[in-house]
Structures are given as C-alpha cells and as structure tokens.
Residue, then its C-alpha position, 0 to 999 in steps of 0.5 A: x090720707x092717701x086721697x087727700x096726698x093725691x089731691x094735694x099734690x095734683x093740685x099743686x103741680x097743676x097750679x104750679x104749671x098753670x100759674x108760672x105760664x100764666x101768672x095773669x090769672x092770679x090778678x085776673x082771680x083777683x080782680x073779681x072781688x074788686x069794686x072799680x068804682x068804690x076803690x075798695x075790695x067790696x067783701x072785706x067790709x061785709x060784717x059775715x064775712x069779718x066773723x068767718x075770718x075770725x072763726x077761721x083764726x081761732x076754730x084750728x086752736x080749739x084743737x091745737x091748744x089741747x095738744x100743745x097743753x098735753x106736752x108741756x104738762x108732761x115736760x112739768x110733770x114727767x111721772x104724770x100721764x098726759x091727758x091725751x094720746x101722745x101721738x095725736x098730740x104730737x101730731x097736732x102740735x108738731x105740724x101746727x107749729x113747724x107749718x102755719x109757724x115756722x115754715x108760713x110765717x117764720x120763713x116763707x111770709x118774712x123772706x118771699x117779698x110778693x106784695x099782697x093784692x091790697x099793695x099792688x098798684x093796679x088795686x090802689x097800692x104802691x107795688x108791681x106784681x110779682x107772680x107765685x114764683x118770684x122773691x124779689x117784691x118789694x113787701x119788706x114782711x108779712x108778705x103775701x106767699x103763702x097765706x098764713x090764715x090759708x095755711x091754718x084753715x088747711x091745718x084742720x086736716x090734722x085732726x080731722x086724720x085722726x077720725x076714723x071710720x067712715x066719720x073720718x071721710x067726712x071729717x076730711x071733706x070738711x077740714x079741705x073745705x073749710x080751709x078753702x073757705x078761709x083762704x077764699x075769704x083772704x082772695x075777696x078780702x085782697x089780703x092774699x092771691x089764689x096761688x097764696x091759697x092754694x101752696x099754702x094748702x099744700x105745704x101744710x097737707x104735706x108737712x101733715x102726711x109726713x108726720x102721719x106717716x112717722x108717727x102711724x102709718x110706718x113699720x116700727x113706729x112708735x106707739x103711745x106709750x113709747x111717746x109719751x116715756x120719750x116725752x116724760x124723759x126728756x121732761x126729766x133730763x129738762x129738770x135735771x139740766x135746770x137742777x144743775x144750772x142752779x148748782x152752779x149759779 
C-alpha cells in the first residue's frame, strides 16, 4: 500500500498545484471529447462505452455486497460466526460507505456547487466554469466534484489490498487502472472534469490507507476475533436496547 500512498498523494498535489494555477486545462481536457459541429459529447452515445459505465457502477458491489452483508448478519445473529473475516469486511464496508457515501456523495457532490462539463456554457449548457477550487457554482446538487462513479471505481483498491503476494501488485495495478478507466469514461462522457477524477482517486486511496492502517498495519490492532466479538456485542446491546423499547411501548 505504501506505493500506492505515494502515488496518490504525488498525484494530488501536483494536480492540486497545476490545476489551481492553470484551471484552463480542465476545459481544455474536456474539450477534447466534444464534437463542435454535433453539439454533443461524441462517446456518451457509444453502446461500449454505456456497458463499461454500467460494469463500473455495479463490479465495486460484487465486493462490497458481501461485507456489508457479514456485518448486519452478525448484528441479527451475534453468537453466530460471519462468514468472512471481520476485519476485511470492516475494511470494505467502512470505506465503501464513509468514501463513495458519505464523504462523495453525501457532502462533497451536495455542497461544492461546480457545474459538471454537461451544464457549462461553452459545451451547450447554461453555467460558467468554476475551477476544482471554487464552491461557489451555480449546480444546486450532484454537482461535478468530485466524481461519484470515479470515486467507486478507485474504491477497487480496497479489495485488491487485501491480495497478498505478488497477486496482490497486480491486483493493485488493476484496481488504479480500472478506476481510471471509469473516471475517464465520465471526462469523454461530459459528466465530470479531470480534476472531478482524479481528487475523487485520492479521497478514496486515502480514506482506504487509514483504515488499512487501523485495522492491519498498526501496533495492537485488533485481530479478527477481537472484531468480530466487538461487532456480536454490540449486536447484542442493539437487541437488548430494542428489548427494552418494546418494554416500555
């Protein structure tokens, strides 16, 4: 993970740096999938690029489903064991849900106001740009930063760092690649700016370190076992507190 870390963070600084001095470049980026003469963003309506954008959207829950499935069953049935080691699916479910959820699309998607390339008025819309920095769009929500489908196809990289060996490099290589490939396809699309892409990339590799971090790669942290009685007790103290509710009803 530790390469990943770096790349991440280079990554965004100097897009950060780059992006804030010449916010140009993320309409110049832009303008390359726009068809002038056809008014329209040209790949949007290719039927491949439609089933990738689809395969994008679902292919992160394939991995995610499972864990978050693991933990509420525990809640349900406490004594019972989960059927999937509780610190990988504490892993997935936890920065599944704080990263494309709440911190993409609960927050940053609901409160930054930049119009997406779709609405600005250079490529048929009604908005003026705003550069990565600037909150003050007019997009009243689901605005354009960061990129919602971005962020979960960068959210790959949370299984693939549970790949060990040298499996787990090219699980890696493969996770980056296809969240750049579903970002991308949001850029041809019109839907998101280069730099929706790539801060979502980093938000979500960061958010995944810290909790690789807490939860493996830490002195004293906790093992599987200890996890899952810390998730089966708090399934029981839910149970007890539904109990006493009902007491009182």
């Amino acid at each position: 993970m530790k390469w990943v870390l770096f790349f991440a963070l280079v990554t965004g600084a100097a897009v950060a740096i780059l992006f804030t001095v010449f916010p140009e470049w993320d309409m110049a980026i832009s303008s390359l999938f726009w068809n002038a003469s056809r008014r329209n963003f040209g790949v949007a309506g290719l039927g491949w690029a439609a089933n990738i954008r689809t395969l994008a959207n679902w292919l992160p829950w394939v991995f995610a489903g499972p864990a978050f499935a693991a933990i509420i069953l525990k809640f349900i049935f406490p004594r019972g064991k989960m059927f999937m080691a509780a610190r990988a699916a504490v892993l997935l479910a936890v920065t599944m849900a704080l990263g494309p959820g709440l911190i993409v699309n609960g927050i940053l998607k609901e409160h930054w106001g930049r119009p997406r390339p779709v609405h600005v008025n250079t490529f048929g819309g009604k908005d003026t740009f705003r550069p990565w920095y600037a909150t003050d769009g007019t997009c009243p929500t689901n605005c354009s930063f960061v990129s919602g489908e971005g962020s979960l196809g960068f959210w790959l990289v949370a299984p693939a760092s549970l790949v060990s060996g040298p499996a787990g490099a090219v699980a890696m290589v493969a996770a980056v690649s296809f969240g750049a490939l579903a970002g991308g396809l949001r850029i041809a699309f019109g839907g998101h700016f280069f730099t929706d892409v790539v801060f979502s990339g980093v938000l979500v590799i960061l958010l995944i370190v810290g909790m690789r971090l807490w939860l493996y790669d830490r002195a004293r942290s906790p093992t599987d076992a200890s996890l899952e009685d810390a998730i089966g007790n708090a399934g029981l103290a839910l149970k007890a507190g539904i109990h006493r509710l009902a007491g009182r009803a």
